[in-house]
C-alpha positions, -999 to +999 in steps of 0.1 A: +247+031+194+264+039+163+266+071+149+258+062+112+220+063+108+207+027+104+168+024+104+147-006+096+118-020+082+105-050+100+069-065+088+050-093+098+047-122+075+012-124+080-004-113+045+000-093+014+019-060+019-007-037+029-002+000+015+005+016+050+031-009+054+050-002+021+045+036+031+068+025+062+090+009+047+095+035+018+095+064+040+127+044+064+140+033+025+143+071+018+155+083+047+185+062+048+192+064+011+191+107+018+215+103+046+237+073+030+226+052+059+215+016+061+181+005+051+175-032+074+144-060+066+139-075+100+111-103+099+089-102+132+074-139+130+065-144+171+028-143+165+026-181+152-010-184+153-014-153+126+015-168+109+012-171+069+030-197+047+048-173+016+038-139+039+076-130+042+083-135+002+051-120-007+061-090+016+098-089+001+088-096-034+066-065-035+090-041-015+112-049-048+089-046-073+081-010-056+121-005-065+136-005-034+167-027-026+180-033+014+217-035+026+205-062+054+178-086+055+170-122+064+182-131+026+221-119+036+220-124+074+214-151+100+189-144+127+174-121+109+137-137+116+128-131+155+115-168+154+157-173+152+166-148+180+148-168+207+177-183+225+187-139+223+156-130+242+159-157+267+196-139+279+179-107+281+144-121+302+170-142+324+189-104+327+156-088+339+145-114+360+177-114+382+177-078+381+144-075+398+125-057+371+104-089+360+087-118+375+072-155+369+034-146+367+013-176+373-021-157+366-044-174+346-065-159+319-091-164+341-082-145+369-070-117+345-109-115+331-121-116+361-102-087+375-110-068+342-147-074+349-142-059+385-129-030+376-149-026+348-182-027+372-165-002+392-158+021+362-122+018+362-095+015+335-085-020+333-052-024+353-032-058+358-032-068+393+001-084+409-009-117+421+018-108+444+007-075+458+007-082+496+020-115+500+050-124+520+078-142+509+067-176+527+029-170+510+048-159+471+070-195+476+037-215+487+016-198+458+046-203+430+047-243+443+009-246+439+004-234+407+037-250+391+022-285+407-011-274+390+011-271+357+003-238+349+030-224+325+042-189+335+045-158+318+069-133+324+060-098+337+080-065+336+077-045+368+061-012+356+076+016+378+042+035+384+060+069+394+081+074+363+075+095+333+084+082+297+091+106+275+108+116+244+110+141+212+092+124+184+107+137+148+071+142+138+049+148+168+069+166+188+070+162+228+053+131+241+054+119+278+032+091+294+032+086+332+038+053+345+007+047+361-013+048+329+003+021+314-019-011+326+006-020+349+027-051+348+029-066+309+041-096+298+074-097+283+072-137+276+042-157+263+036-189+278+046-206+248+085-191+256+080-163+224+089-131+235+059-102+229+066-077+203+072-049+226+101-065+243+117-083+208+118-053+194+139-033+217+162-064+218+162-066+180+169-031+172+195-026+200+212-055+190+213-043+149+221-009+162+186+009+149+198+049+149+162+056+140+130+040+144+100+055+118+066+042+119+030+050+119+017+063+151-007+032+162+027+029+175+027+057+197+012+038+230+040+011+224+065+036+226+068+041+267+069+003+275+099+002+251+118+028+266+109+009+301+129-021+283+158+003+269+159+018+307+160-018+326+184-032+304+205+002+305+206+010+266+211+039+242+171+048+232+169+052+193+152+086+181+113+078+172+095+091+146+051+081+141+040+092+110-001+100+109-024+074+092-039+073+060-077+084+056-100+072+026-102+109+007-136+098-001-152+086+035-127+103+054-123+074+078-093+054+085-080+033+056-094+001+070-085-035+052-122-045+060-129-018+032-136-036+002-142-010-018-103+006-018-074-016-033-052-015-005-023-037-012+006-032-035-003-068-046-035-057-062-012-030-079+009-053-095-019-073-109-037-046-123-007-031-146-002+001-123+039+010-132+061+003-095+076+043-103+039+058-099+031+036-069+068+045-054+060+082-063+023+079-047+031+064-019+058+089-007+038+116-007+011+105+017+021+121+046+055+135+031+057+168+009+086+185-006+072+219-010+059+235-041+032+223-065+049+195-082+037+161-077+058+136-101+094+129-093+120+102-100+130+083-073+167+094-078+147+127-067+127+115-037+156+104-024+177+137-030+144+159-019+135+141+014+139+159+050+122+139+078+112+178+090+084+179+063+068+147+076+031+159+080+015+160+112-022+156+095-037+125+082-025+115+044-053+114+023-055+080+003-068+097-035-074+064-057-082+092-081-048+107-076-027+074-078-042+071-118-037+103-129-003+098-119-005+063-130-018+074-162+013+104-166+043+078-164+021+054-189+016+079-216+051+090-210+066+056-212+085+043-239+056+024-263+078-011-266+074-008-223+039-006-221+033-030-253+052-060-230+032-048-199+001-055-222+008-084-235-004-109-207-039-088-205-042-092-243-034-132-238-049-135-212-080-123-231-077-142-266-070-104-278-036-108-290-029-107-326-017-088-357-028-055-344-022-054-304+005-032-308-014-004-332-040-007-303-021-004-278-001+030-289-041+039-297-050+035-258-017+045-247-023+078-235-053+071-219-048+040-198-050+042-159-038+011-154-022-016-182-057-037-179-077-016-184-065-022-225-089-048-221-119-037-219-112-005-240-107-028-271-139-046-264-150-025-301-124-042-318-132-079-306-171-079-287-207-070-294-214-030-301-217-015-267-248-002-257-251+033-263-257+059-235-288+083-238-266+112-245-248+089-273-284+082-286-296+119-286-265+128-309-281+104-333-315+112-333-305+149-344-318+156-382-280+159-394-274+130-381-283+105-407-272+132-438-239+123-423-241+093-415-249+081-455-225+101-471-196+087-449-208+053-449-204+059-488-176+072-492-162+042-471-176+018-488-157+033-521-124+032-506-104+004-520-092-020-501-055-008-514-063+027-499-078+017-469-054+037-447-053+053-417-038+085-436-070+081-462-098+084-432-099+123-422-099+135-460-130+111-461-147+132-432-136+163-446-154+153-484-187+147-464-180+183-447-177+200-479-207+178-498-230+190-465-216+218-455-220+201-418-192+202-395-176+206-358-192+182-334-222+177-355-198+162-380-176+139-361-197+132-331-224+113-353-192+088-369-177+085-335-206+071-319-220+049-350-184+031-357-175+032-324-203+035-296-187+061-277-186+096-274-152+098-266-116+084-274-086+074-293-083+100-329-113+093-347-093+081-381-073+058-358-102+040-345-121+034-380-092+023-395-081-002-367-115-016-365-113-029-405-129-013-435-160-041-431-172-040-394-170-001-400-196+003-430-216-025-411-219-004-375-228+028-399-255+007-419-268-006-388-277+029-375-286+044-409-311+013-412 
């Protein structure tokens, strides 16, 4: 094992990069980067049959959108995708079988249900039964010929040693020990098919690449002793472990679940929407990680410089969609107008919005986008029907000032030149109807806001008026004068 911390990501390619995966892979990303280690992408492609064609670009595509970069990965190594390391796994299985500490299992998936059924009638935790348990050596050679004649493909079994304890100090839990006994007994280390199960790869894989440090979330936990079993049989240096806690929906307080619809979940989603990779990156790294003190927005130059594996949380993280667009919403409004304006640009297309005054709209919306799409429907005033008004919006104008205002603006508008029709021209308007009805505050501008615009809230009300064009404004006023 070396001494120089190496730790690894290592996903399935068998979706879109869910968010607890990218929380994984960020958390290993910063760890190494704190401790000027190496940061690995190890492709675990065994499970065929979930297999998905484009999952492994998809997942690397989005890790580097996120903004983080690897220093070894299937891109810059050879056999750097298990579904290349097979002829690997083989020397190891032949190892353990010599050694004693696995087996040929002939057992059908039968026999294995059928056992389960038993023991479940009984009340018992399900336990696999040795097909071999009591036979003598004549009876295991007769019983290995009869099935092989049958041609029933074997899988390979690791000898659980019921008496021993597994146990280790996990960085964020602590203590953990599991007995022997409590394991299900014998597990299959080889599929039928010759793939090796993921609990035995992955001992090979990160022995073999040197892993100083393996960090993941703890559905993990209950994999942990059967891959000590494999570092033990094989005689191997054991990594340190590390299980962060899952991720709860703030809002049900239930497991962040991919079967919930409702919750955007994967970093894919993210991307399409417009969110900025630095407020996902900053998100994401504190669910389940926390620096101390109140701040909540860092650089990533800063995650990386702030990050101690100690302050690893030992509670769920709380997944806070609301969270993740304020913050979106702080690195928007604090970005660079020309930045955002590109990020724009395909929503605009996209909608038949784009035009001579995209850009005044979008430093208009700027400060209050969530996400870059949502410029879309925010501009709806400038391009779409009047919005339907809310019953609050419709209260303002059935006030008696309402109209007084209402007419005198409208007027005053409409006698604006087309020359002076600028945006620097429009409050001065509003302030001459203040003075000619001595009307002001809310009962002043609330009334223009909602007839030019059909909200009770937004952009600077001069901005708006002037963006929307001197004749769609004097026609929403006359509309709710008439």
């Amino acid at each position: 094992m070396t001494n120089k911390i190496r730790v690894r990501y290592a996903p399935s390619p068998t979706g879109l990069l869910h968010i607890g995966n990218a929380r994984t892979a960020l958390f290993n990303y910063l760890y190494a980067r704190h401790h000027g280690g190496d940061f690995i992408i190890r492709i675990e492609d065994t499970d065929r049959k979930r297999h998905v064609e484009d999952g492994e670009r998809s997942q690397l595509d989005n890790l580097r959108w996120l903004g983080m970069d690897w220093d070894e990965s299937p891109e810059t190594h050879e056999r750097y995708r298990q579904s290349e390391r097979l002829s690997l796994y083989q020397t190891y299985i032949d190892a353990l079988l010599t050694s004693g500490h696995a087996y040929h299992s002939y057992k059908t998936e039968d026999e294995i249900a059928a056992d389960r059924e038993a023991q479940e009638a009984k009340g018992l935790p399900p336990v696999y039964i040795s097909e071999y348990a009591g036979l003598s050596d004549a009876e295991v050679e007769a019983y290995i010929a009869e099935r092989k004649a049958a041609g029933i493909e074997p899988t390979v079994r690791i000898k659980v040693p019921t008496d021993a304890i597994y146990k280790w100090h996990d960085i964020v839990k602590g203590d953990i020990e599991f007995e022997g006994k409590n394991l299900g007994g014998d597990w299959v280390i080889q599929k039928r098919d010759g793939y090796p199960t993921y609990n035995f790869a992955v001992v090979v894989d990160d022995h073999d690449m040197q892993i100083s440090h393996v960090i993941r979330g703890d559905d993990h936990i209950s994999n942990t002793p059967k891959q000590l079993m494999i570092y033990e049989a094989l005689g191997w240096d054991v990594p340190e472990f590390g299980h962060m806690t899952l991720i709860i929906n703030s809002e049900t307080g239930k497991k962040l679940s991919k079967r919930d619809t409702n919750t955007l979940q994967f970093i894919e989603d993210y991307r399409k929407k417009g969110y900025l990779p630095e407020a996902v990156f900053n998100f994401i790294s504190l669910l389940g990680w926390n620096p101390g003190g109140e701040k909540e927005i860092f650089s990533q130059a800063q995650l990386i410089e702030l990050f101690d594996e100690k302050r690893l949380s030992k509670s769920p993280a709380a997944f806070d969609q609301k969270k993740l667009d304020w913050l979106d919403n702080d690195y928007i409004k604090n970005s660079e107008l020309e930045t955002i304006f590109d990020l724009a640009t395909p929503f605009l297309k996209a909608a038949d919005r784009f035009d001579d005054k995209s850009k005044h709209l979008v430093a208009l919306y700027q400060p209050q986008l969530k996400s870059i799409d949502e410029i879309v429907p925010l501009t709806d005033l400038f391009y779409a029907d009047f919005p339907e008004l809310t019953d609050e919006a419709k209260e303002v104008l059935a006030t008696e000032t309402a109209p007084v205002v209402l007419k005198s603006f409208k007027e005053k508008l409409e006698n604006l030149s087309e020359a002076d029709y600028v945006k620097d021209n429009i409050f001065p308007l509003i302030k001459a109807v203040q003075k000619e009805t001595g009307i002001k505050g809310k009962n002043l501008f609330m009334p223009i806001r909602i007839a030019v615009s059909g909200e009770m809230h937004g952009p600077e009300l001069p901005d708006t008026i002037y963006l929307l064009g001197k004749a769609k404004a004097v026609s929403h006023l006359a509309q709710f004068i008439d």
